[in-house]
N, C-alpha and C positions, 0 to 999 in steps of 0.2 A: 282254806280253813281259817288263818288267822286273820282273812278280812273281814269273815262271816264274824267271827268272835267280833272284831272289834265294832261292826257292826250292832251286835247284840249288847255292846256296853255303851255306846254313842246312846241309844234307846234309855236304856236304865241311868245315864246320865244326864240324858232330858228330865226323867221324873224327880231325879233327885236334886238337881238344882233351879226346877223350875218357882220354888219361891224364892230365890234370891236375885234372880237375872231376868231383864226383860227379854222380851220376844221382840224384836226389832224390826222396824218398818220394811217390808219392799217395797220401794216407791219407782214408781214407771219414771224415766227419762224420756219424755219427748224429744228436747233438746239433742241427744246421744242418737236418737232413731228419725231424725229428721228426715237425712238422705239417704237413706237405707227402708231394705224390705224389714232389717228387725224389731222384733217387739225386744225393749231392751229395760231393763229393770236394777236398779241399784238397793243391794242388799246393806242397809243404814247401820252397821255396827258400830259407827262413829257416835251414835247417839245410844250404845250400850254402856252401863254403869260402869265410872273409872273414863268414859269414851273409848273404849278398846274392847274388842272379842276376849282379850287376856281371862275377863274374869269367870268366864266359864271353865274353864280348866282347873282355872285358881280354885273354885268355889267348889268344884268335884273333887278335886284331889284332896284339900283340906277338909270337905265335909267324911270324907272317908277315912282321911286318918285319925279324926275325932271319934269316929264310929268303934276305928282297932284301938284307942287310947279308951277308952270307956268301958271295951268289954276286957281290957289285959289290966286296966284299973292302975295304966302309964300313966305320967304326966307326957305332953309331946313339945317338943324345940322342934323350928324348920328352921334352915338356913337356905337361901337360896338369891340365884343372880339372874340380872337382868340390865338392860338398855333402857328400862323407864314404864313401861305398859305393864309388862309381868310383875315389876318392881309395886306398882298400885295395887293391880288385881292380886296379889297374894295379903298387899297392906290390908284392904279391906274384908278379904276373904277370914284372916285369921281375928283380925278385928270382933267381924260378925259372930266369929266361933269363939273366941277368948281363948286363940292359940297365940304364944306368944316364938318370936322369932327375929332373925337380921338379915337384910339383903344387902347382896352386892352389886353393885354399881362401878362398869368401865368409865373412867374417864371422861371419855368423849358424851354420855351421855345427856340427854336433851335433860337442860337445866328447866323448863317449862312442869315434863311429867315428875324431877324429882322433888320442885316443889310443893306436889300437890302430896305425893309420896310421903315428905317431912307432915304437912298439913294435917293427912291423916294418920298420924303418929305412927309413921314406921322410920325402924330403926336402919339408916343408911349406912355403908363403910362402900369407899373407893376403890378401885384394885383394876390394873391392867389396863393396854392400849386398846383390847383387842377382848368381844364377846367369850373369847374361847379361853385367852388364860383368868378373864374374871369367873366362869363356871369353872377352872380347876381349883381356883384359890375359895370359892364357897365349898366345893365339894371335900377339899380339904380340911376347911374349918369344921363339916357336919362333923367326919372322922375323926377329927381330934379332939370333940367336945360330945360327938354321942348323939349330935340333933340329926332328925330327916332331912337329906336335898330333896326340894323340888326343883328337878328342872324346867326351863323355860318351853321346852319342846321333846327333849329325850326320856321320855315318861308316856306309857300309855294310857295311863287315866286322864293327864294332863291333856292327851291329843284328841281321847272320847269327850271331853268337854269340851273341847273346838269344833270337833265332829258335831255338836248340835246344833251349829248354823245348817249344816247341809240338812239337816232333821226338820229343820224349820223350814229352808226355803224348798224341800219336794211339799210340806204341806199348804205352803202361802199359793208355790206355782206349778200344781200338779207337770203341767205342762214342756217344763224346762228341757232345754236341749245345750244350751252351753253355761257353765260356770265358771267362770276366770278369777282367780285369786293369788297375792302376792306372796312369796315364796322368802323365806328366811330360814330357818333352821327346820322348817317341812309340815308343825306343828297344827299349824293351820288346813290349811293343802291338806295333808294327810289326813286328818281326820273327816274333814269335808267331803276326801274323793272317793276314800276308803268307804264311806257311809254309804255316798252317791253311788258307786258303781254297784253295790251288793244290792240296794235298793230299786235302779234302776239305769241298768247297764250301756243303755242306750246315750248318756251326756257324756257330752265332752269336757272334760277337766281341763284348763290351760293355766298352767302355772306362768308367772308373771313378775320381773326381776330387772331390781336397776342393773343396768350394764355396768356400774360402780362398783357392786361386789351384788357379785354373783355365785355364792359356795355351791347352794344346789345345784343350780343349771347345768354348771361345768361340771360336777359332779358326776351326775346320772349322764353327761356324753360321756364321759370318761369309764363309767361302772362302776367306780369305788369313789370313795369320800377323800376326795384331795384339798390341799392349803395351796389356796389361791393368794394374788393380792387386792386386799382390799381398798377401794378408793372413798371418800369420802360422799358421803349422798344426801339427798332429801329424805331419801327413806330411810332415815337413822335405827327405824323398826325392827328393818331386816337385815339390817345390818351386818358383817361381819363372815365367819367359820362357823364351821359346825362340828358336832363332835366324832369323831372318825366310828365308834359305835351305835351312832344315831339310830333308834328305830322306825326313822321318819324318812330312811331313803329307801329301805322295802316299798314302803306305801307308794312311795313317789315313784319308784320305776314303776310299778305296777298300774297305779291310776290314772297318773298324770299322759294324756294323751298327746301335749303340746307345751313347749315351751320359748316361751318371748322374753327378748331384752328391749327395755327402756332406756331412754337418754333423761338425763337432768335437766335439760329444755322439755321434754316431754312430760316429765312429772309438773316441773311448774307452773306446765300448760294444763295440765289436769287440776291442778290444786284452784288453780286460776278459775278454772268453765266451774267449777261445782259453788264456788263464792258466786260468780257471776250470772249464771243459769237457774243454780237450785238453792241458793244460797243458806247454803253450807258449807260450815268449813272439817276441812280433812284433813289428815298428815300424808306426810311423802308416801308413806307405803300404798293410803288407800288411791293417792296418786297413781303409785303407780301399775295398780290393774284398770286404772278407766283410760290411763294412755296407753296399756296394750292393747285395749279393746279399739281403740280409735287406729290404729296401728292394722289392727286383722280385720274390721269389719266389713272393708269391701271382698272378702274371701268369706263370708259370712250370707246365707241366702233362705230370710224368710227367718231366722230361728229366735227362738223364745230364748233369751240371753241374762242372765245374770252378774251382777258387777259387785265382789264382795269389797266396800268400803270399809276395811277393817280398825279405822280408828279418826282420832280428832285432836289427836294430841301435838300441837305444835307450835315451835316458841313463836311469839309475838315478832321479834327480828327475822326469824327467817319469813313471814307472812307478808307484813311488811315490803321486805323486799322484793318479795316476790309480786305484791299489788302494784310498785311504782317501776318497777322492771315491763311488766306486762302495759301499765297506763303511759307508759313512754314507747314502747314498740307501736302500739296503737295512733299515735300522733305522727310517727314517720309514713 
């Protein structure tokens, strides 16, 4: 029953942010289905406004709080936190809306996406090592000043706006039989699989996870929402914990048919073939579902495959390195 629903809101939150958000390329990889029977397709979220999936959520959740502020004749405040993508997409979301609000930002966050953050006039504050005590120190601030949290993934409107990739890619690729998408706090995954399964039961969902920190993977082996330790990654995206109430590991036990671990050579090897190949550039997260794909595909036979790229946001330094790292292996 609550997939069906959240199904039924994925839909109405197509219609509703369909003017604000593009519809994003599936572009066939050759390259990726060379030596293989798959048809294999990469779903271009990297080239979504902000460069990240983020702002579909952003853009649903804020178009709807604007909707309850108008008809209860509120003013609305949001506060809310994020690693850098959600930190844009909510920037620009409230922007569009002329909802005014402050994000929070962990530390370690990629200094790349907060500059773009500052650019489009959102208001930064710092707080925590760690995704999870920077969502308790935003959630705090709402309650002690009266403004809405949006969270980066523990929100269901927020995850029916992520849920419209899967929306889009059953209409681009009627066809589809695998989805692989990287995994963070569920938000994504979830809404995608949750869509996909009620849609058409038959795909396979493979959630997709640096081995650096991995809260969900270990999670759902485990059955409850456990504190792992987190290691440092390419996918700074997915970074981190999750919140022990999550409504995004329902979804994941339930959709999520398969889950893979990545290495940090693997992701940079992914970041690498998509500048070299399709030349495009991606962040570690979207890294790292096309090196899980490259990881399962000889267990893979004949199928119609999808590779969600879920962003492009990534410092210059770490690129870089990863270019003369890759241009020096290549010489030996």
């Amino acid at each position: 029953m609550a997939d069906r629903l959240l199904h039924e809101q994925v839909c109405q939150a197509y219609e509703r942010i369909n003017g604000f958000v593009r519809c994003t390329p599936l572009e066939r990889s050759y390259p990726l289905q060379a030596d293989c029977s798959n048809q294999v397709y990469i779903k271009l979220e990297s080239e979504q406004l902000t460069g990240s999936f983020k702002v579909r959520g952003a853009f649903n959740k804020c178009i709807l709080l604007k909707e309850r502020a108008t008809a209860s004749e509120h003013k609305i405040e949001v506060v809310t936190a994020s690693s850098g993508n959600h930190a844009m997409a909510c920037t620009i979301a409230m922007k569009t809306l002329q909802i005014s609000g402050r994000i929070f930002v962990p530390n370690y966050a990629s200094q790349a996406k907060l500059k773009m953050v500052t650019a489009m006039g959102g208001c930064v504050e710092h707080y925590g090592d760690d995704c999870v005590e920077t969502e308790k120190r935003a959630r705090q601030e709402a309650l002690d000043t009266g403004a809405i949290y949006i969270s980066p993934y523990n929100d269901l409107e927020i995850v029916a706006g992520q849920g419209t990739i899967g929306y889009e890619i059953l209409k681009q690729l009627p066809e589809v039989d695998v989805v692989m998408v990287c995994v963070g706090g569920g938000g994504l995954i979830g809404g995608i699989a949750t869509y996909l399964k009620v849609a058409k039961p038959s795909i396979k969902i493979v959630g997709c996870s640096p081995a650096n920190s991995a809260a969900m993977h270990y999670s759902i082996q485990a059955g409850k929402v456990i504190d792992i330790e987190n290691k440092e990654t390419l996918s700074d995206g997915s970074a981190g914990s999750i919140e022990e109430d999550t409504v995004t590991f329902g979804m994941c036990q339930r959709n999520v048919d398969e889950w893979l671990l990545v290495s940090e050579e693997e992701i940079a090897d992914a970041i690498y073939f998509m500048m070299e190949q399709h030349h495009k550039i991606v962040e570690g997260s979207a890294g790292v579902a096309i090196a899980a794909y490259c990881k399962m595909k000889e267990r893979l036979d004949n199928k119609n495959v999808v590779i969600v790229a879920c962003g492009c946001n990534i410092n210059m330094s770490i690129l870089n390195d990863i270019i003369i790292s890759k241009k020096d292996s290549k010489k030996l």
